[in-house]
Structure formats: structure tokens, C-alpha cells
C-alpha positions as CSV (number, residue, x, y, z in Angstrom):
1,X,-10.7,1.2,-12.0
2,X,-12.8,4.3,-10.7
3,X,-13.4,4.4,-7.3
4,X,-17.2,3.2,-7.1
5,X,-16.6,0.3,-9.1
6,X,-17.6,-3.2,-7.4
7,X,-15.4,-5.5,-6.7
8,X,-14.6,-8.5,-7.7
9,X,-13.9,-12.0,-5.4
10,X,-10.9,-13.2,-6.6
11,X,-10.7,-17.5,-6.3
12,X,-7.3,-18.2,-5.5
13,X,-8.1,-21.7,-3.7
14,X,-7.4,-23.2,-6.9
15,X,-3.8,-21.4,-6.7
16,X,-2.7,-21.8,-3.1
17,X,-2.4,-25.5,-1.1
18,X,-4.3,-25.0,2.1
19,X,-2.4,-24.3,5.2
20,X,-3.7,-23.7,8.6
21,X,-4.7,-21.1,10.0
22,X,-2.1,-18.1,11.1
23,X,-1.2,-18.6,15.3
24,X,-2.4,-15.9,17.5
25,X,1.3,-15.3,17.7
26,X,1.4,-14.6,14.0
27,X,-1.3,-11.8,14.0
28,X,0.1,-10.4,16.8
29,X,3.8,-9.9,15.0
30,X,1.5,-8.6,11.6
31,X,-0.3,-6.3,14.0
32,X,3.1,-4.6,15.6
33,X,4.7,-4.7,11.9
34,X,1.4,-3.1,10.2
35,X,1.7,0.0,12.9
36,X,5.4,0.4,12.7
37,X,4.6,0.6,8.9
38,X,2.0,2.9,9.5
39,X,3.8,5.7,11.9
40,X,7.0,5.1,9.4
41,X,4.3,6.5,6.2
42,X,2.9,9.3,8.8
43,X,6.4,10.6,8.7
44,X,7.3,10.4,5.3
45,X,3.8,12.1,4.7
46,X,4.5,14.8,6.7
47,X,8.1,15.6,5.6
48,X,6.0,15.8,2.0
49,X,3.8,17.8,3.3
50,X,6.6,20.0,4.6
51,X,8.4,20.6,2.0
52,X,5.6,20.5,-0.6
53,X,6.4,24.7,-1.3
54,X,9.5,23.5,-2.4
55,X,8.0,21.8,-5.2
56,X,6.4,24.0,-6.6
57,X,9.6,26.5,-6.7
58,X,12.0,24.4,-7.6
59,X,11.7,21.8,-10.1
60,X,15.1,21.1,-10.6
61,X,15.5,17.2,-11.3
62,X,17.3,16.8,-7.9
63,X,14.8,18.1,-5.9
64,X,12.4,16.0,-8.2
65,X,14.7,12.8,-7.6
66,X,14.1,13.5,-3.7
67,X,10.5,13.7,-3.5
68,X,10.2,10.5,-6.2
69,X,12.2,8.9,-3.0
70,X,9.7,9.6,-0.5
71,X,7.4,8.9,-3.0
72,X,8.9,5.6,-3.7
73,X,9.7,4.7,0.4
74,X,6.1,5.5,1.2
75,X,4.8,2.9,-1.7
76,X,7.4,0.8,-0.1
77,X,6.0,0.4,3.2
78,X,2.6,-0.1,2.0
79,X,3.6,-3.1,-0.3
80,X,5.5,-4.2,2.8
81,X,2.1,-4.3,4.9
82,X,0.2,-5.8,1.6
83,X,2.8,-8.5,1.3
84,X,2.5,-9.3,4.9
85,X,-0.7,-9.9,5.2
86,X,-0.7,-11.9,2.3
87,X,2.4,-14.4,3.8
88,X,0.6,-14.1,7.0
89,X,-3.4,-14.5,6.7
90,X,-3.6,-15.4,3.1
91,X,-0.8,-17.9,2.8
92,X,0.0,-17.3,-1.2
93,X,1.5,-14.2,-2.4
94,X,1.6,-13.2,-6.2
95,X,4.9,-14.6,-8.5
96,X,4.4,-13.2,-11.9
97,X,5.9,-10.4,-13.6
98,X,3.5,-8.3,-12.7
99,X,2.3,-9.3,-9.1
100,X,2.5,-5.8,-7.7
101,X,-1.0,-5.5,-9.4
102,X,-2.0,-8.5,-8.3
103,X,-1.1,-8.1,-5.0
104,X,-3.3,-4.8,-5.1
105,X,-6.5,-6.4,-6.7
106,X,-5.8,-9.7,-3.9
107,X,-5.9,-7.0,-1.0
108,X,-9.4,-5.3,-2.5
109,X,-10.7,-8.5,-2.5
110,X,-12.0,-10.6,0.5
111,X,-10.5,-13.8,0.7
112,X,-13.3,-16.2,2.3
113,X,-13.2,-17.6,5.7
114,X,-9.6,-16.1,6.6
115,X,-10.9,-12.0,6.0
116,X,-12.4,-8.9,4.2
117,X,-11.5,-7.1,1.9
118,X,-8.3,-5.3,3.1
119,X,-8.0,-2.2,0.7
120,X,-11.7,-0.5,-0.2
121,X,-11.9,0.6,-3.2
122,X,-10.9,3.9,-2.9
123,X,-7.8,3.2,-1.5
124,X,-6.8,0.6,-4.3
125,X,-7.7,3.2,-6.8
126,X,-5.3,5.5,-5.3
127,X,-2.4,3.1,-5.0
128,X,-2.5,2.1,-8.8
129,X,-0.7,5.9,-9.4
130,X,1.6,4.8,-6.6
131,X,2.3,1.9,-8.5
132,X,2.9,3.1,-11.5
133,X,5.3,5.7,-10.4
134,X,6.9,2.6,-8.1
135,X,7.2,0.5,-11.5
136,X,9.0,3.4,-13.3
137,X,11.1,4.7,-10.5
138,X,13.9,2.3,-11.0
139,X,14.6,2.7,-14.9
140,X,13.5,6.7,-15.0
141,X,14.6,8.1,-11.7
142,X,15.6,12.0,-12.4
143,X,13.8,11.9,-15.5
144,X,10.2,11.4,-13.9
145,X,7.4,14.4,-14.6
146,X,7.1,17.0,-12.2
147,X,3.5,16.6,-13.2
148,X,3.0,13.1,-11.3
149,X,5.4,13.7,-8.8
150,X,3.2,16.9,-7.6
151,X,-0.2,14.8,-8.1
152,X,1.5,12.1,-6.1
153,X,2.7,14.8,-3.4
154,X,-0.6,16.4,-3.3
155,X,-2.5,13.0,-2.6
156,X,-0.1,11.8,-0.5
157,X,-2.6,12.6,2.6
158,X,-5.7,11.5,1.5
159,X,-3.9,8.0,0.5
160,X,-2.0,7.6,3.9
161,X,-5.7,8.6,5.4
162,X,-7.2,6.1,3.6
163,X,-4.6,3.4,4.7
164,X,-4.6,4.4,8.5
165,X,-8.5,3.3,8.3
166,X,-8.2,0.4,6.0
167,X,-5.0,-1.0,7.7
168,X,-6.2,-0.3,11.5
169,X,-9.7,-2.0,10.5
170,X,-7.4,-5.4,9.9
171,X,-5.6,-4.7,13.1
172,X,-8.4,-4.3,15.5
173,X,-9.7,-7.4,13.6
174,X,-7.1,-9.6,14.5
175,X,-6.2,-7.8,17.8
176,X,-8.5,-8.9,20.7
177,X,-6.3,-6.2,23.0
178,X,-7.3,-3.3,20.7
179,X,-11.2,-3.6,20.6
């Protein structure tokens, strides 16, 4: 999906049971859990960013293997948040084979009368190389491209960017303390 595409409202009533409404307790424990993910990306971001010289000396498949592992802890965190939000606000999460692209294309998409959109479009567009790389990370390891291990590296800042504004948008949203 390019990153001006529209959209699309996914209708998942006719896949969840209806539950109430998350407590004011809930949101406050997503809140605190969404900004614990968020400073625990910063850092991973920035040791990236550190060490991003290295990668393009040595591409040795160890030092290859170690940034696919930030790589792979930053996407972590961010499916962490995603699935989180689901549990909490949405009240379904994906179970398929491949619900870590559902997940993505639920969080682009606002899910009426509980929120917005939580991912915009650029954002979601960025995460489906994330993905990718998440998906083969387990069965390729070592053997990964130092091709889309540098792309990931090199966008590594505009995505965690883009995820500081589209995760502290749901925050403030369901925060009353942090208008």
C-alpha cells in the first residue's frame, strides 16, 4: 500500500461479541505500557543510529545478525503496543496465520465508537518492511540481506518518529491528565 492511499473501515462487529467499554483504569495501564514501549524503541533507535557506521564497514553476518536483533526488538515493541490496544479498546485481536497483517490493517483503521484510526498511513506503510523482516527473522536469521537490514536501519528514525506522534495521539486521547 503506498503511503497516500485511503483507507479502508474494516467491520469487525460481525467478528467480535460486544463487551463494554474499557475502565478508566484500563486506559490508564495502556497509557503507562504504550510510553514505556515508546522510550524502550527511542533506545533501540538510537543504539542503531549509533552504530549505523558499523554497518556499512562491516558486513560480516554477525554484525548483520545484531542489528536484525534490534531490528526485530524494535518491531517487537511496536506489535506489543498494537496488540494492546487491540485487547484493551478494541476487545478482538487477530487469530489467523497471518494476523500480524491484520493487526496492522485493524490499527490503520478506525474502529467506530471506541476510536480512530491508530496508525496513519504512513506509518502502516513503513511497518509492512518491519514485518516482513519480523516474519523472516526466525527461519533466516544470519542469512538476511545486508540490503534490508541497512534500509531498515536507515528508516529506523522516521518510523519511530512516526510512532511517537501516532502512539502519543491515542495516549493524550484516553488520558484526561495529559491534555
Amino acid at each position: 500500500m503506498d503511503p497516500g492511499e485511503e483507507v479502508q473501515t474494516i467491520d469487525i462487529k460481525k467478528y467480535r461479541h460486544e463487551n463494554p467499554a474499557p475502565s478508566k483504569e484500563d486506559l490508564a495501564r495502556l497509557c503507562i505500557m504504550i510510553d514505556s514501549n515508546l522510550a524502550e524503541m527511542q533506545q533501540i533507535a538510537a543504539e542503531v543510529n549509533k552504530n549505523k557506521a558499523l554497518l556499512d564497514k562491516h558486513t560480516d553476518k554477525y554484525n548483520l545478525f545484531s542489528f536484525g536483533c534490534l531490528i526485530f526488538d524494535f518491531y517487537l515493541h511496536v506489535e506489543d503496543c498494537l496488540l494492546h490496544i487491540a485487547r484493551t479498546i478494541d476487545k478482538w485481536i487477530p487469530a489467523s496465520l497471518d494476523w500480524h497483517a491484520r493487526l496492522l490493517k485493524l490499527m490503520k483503521s478506525p474502529f467506530p465508537d471506541k476510536r480512530p484510526p491508530i496508525l496513519s498511513p504512513e506509518t502502516a506503510f513503513l511497518l509492512e518492511d518491519y514485518l516482513i523482516l519480523y516474519l523472516n527473522f526466525h527461519h533466516h536469521g544470519p542469512k538476511l540481506s545486508s540490503k534490508k537490514i541497512k534500509k531498515m536501519a536507515a528508516n529506523i528514525d522516521q518510523l519511530n518518529n512516526l510512532l511517537e506522534r501516532d502512539l502519543t495521539t491515542l495516549t493524550r486521547l484516553f488520558s484526561p491528565w495529559r491534555r
